[in-house]
N, C-alpha and C positions, 0 to 999 in steps of 0.2 A: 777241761775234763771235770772239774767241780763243781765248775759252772752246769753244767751237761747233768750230773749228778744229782747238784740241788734243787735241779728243775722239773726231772723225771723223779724224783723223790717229793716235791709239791703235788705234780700233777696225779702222781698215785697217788697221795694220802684225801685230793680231794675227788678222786675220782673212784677209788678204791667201795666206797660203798654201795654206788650205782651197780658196779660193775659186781659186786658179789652175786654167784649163781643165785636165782631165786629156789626159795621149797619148795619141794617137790608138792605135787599139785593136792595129795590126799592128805598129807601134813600140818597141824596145825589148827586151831580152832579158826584163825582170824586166816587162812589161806583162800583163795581163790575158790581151787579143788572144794574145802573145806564148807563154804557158805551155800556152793552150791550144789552140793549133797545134801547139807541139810535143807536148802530151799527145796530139793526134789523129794526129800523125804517127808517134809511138810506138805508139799504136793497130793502126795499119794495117802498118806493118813488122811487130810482133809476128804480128799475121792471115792476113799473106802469107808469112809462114814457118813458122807454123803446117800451112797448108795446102799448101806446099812439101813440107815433112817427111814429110808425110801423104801423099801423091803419090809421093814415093821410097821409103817404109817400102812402099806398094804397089807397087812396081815391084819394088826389090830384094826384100823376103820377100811374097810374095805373100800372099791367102786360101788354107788349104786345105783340105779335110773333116776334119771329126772325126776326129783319131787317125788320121790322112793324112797327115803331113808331106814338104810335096815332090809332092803328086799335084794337079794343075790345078782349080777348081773347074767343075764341069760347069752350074751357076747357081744359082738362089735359095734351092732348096729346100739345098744345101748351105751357104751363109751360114746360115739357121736354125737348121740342125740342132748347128751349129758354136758358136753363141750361145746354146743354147734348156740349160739347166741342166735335168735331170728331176729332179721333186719328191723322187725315191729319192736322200738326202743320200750324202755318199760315206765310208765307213768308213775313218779313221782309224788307229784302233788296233782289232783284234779279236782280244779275250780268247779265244773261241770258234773258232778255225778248221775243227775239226773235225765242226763240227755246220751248216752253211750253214744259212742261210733258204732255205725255198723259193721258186720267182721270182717265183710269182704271189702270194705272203702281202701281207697288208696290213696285218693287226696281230698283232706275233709279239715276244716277249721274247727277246732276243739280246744278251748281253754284248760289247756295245762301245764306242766311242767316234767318234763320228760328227763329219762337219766343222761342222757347227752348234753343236755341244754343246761343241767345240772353240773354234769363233770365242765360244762365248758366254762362257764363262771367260777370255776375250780382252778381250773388251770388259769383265766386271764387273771385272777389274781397270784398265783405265783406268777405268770410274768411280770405285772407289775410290781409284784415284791422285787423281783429278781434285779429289774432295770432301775427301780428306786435304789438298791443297800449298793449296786455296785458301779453307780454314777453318783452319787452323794461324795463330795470334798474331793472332786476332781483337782490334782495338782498337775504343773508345771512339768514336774521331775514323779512322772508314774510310779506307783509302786507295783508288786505281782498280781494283786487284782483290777489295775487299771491296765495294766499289761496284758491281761488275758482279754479283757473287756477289748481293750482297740484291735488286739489281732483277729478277734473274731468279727469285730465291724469293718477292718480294714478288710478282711481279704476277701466277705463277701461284697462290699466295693468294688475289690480289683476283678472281683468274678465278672460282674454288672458290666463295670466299663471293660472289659473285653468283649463282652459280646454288643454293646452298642456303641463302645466309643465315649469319650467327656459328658455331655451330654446327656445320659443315662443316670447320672448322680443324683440327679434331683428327684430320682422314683427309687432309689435306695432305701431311703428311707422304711417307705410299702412294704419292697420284695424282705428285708429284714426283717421286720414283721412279720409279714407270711409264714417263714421261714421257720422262725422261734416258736411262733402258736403252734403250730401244724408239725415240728418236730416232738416238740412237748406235750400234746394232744396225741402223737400216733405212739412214744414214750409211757404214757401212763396207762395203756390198755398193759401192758405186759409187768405191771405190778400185781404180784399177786394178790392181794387185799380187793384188786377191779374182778377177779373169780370169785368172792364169795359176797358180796354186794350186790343186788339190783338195781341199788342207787345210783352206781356208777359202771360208767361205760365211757371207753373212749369214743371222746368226738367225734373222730374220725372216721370210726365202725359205721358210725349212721350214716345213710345217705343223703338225708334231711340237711345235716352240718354242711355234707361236701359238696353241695348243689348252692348252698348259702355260699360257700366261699368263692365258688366258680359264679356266680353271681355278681359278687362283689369283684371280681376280677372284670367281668365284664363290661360292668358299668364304667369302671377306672379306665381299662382302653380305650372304651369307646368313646370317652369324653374326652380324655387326651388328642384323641384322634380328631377331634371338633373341636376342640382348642387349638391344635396346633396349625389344621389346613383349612378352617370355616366349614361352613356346612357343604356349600358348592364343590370344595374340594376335595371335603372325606368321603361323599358321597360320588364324585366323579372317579373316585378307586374304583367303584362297583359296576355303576354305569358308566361306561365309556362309548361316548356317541364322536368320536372323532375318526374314530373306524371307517364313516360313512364317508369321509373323503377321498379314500382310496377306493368307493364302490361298493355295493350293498350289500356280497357277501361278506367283504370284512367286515362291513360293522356290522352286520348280525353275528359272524362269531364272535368280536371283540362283547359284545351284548350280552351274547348267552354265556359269555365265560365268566363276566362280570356278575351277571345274576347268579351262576354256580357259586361263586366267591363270595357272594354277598348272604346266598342261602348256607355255607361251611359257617358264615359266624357266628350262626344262632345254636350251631353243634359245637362249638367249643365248648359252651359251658357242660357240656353232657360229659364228653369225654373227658375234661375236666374231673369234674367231679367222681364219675365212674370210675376213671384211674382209679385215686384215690383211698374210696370206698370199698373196692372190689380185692387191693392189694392188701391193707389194714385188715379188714373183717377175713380175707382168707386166708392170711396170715396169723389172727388171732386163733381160728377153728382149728389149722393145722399144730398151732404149737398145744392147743388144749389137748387133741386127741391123740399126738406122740406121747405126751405127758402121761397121758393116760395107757396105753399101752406099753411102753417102754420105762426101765429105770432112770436113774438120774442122769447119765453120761448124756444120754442123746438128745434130749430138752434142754440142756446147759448148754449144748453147740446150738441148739436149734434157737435159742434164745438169744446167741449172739450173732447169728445170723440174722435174724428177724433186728436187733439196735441197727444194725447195717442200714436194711434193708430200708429201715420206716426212718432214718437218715437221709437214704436217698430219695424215697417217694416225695420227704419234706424240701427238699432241693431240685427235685422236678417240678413241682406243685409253682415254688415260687418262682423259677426260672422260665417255665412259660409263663405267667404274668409278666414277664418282664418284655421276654420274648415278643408275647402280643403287641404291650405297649410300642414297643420299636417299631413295628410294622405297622403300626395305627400312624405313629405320627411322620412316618416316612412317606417324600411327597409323592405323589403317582408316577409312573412311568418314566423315573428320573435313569437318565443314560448314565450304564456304569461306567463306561468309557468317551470323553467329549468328540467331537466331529472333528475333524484335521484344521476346518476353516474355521474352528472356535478357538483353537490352540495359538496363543501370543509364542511368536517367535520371539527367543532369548535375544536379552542384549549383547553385546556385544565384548563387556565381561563376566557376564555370566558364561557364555557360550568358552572365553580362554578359559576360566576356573573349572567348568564341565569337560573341555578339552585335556587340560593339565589331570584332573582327576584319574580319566581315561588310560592318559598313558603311563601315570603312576602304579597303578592296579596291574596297567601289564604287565611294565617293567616287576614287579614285586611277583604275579606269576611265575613269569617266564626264570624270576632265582630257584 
């Protein structure tokens, strides 16, 4: 009974505090309830002077038309036109002044330097700031920025080798790349400071940039593709003349399916690109003319919808280049499943260990 006594008299005194009811939830500076009332009350203060601010910045400087300042706006179509960025990037620096483009040209060589071309040299040096300060005194034993740093190389890695398999690692590298320009690039259009600049423009806005990079995606598969299967056999993807041995209408279809296939490669780089361009720039115009119209609340969602979005455009972008490359260097008309009479029959312990497997699985169902 002592025994019994001293030991339920232990286990309360060390259990006794765990087990005290907690405060009540609105109780307390440092409670729960407590942190997160003031967190929501911080919330809504912030919200309501937000939209304060917003309210006076429209009063005292009003909307006004394009290259207006100071003149009323007459309604919507002037908020648009005011927001709406034209595809024709804005020249910078022109080596040429003397020689204009003509207004109507649309593909014309012109020495200059454009806000694209501008912002994009902008950005490649943050990247390389970025990949210099956070790979410099790589250790053994990581600390939380070589930790951020591999989980974000790692797991676009594991992305890669899932969709091609081991073998895909070696184009990691590229699609990484891609990835980071082209996130960072559709990222800095929705800095406010790229709305009151001409100087700057995101890369990605232009169409000029997104055909460059669909370009350069192009080149990379298609060489891969001729590295990996010779010329005879990247090219025998397209043209397939073995059709003709089963008779001449298979291999005129086999023909013309291959000539379809081989005319879809020269559109990739279009839709490539166009993606791109088309989702960046009408995403840019949209979040300019909400802004415009609407107070703060609806721009702030719309603005985080839009980091999403130009997230994923940057993850589709390099995901098919990668995509491509698989298909480039994948041999031709390789049987996904082999013929019966190619299949080695198991020996004859493998075939008991196959057996024994068998009846373990059942046996383990069948409890």
């Amino acid at each position: 009974m002592c025994v019994e006594r001293s030991v339920s008299s232990d286990l309360g005194a060390m259990t006794g505090p765990s087990d005290a009811a907690p405060p009540p939830a609105g109780e307390g500076s440092t409670g729960p309830g407590g942190e997160r009332g003031r967190t929501r009350r911080t919330a809504i203060w912030l919200l309501g002077a937000v939209v304060v601010l917003d309210i006076v910045a429209f009063l005292v400087i009003p909307p006004f038309p394009k290259g207006e300042p100071g003149k009323p706006v007459t309604g919507i179509a002037d908020l648009i036109t005011a927001n709406l960025e034209l595809p024709a990037p804005h020249v910078v620096w022109d080596f040429a002044p003397n020689d204009p483009v003509a207004p109507g040209a649309i593909v014309f060589n012109h020495a200059s330097i454009s806000s694209p071309i501008f912002t994009t040299w902008l950005v490649m040096v943050v990247v390389l700031a970025i990949v210099f300060m956070w790979t410099r005194r790589m250790t053994m034993v990581p600390g939380s920025r070589q930790n951020i740093l591999e989980f974000a190389y790692e797991s676009l890695e594991n992305w890669a080798i899932s969709l091609g398999g081991p073998g895909v690692a070696r184009h990691v590298p590229l699609f990484a790349s891609f990835f980071l320009f082209i996130l960072l690039s559709n990222w800095s259009g929705l800095l406010p400071i790229f709305g009151r600049f001409e100087e700057l423009r995101a890369p990605t806005s232009d169409v000029n940039v997104t055909i460059g990079l669909a370009l350069v995606v192009f080149v990379y598969y298609n060489y891969q593709g001729f590295r990996a299967l010779g010329v005879r056999g990247y090219l025998g993807k397209f043209f397939v003349l073995s059709g003709f041995r089963q008779g001449l209408g298979a291999g005129l279809i086999d023909l013309f399916v291959g000539l379809i296939e081989f005319m879809l490669e020269f559109i990739k780089p279009v839709t490539l690109s166009m993606r791109l361009f088309g989702n960046i720039f009408g995403g840019e115009v949209a979040l300019g003319v909400i802004t415009a119209l609407t107070i703060a609340l609806l721009p702030a969602l719309m603005l985080s919808l839009e980091l999403l979005l130009n997230f994923v455009q940057a993850l589709i972008f390099s995901t098919l280049m990668l995509i491509y490359t698989i298909i480039a260097i994948e041999a031709p008309h390789a049987e996904e499943h082999p013929r019966d009479d190619l299949v080695e029959a198991p020996q004859a312990g493998q075939a008991a260990d196959h057996g024994a497997g068998i009846a373990g699985a059942t046996a383990g169902a069948t409890r």
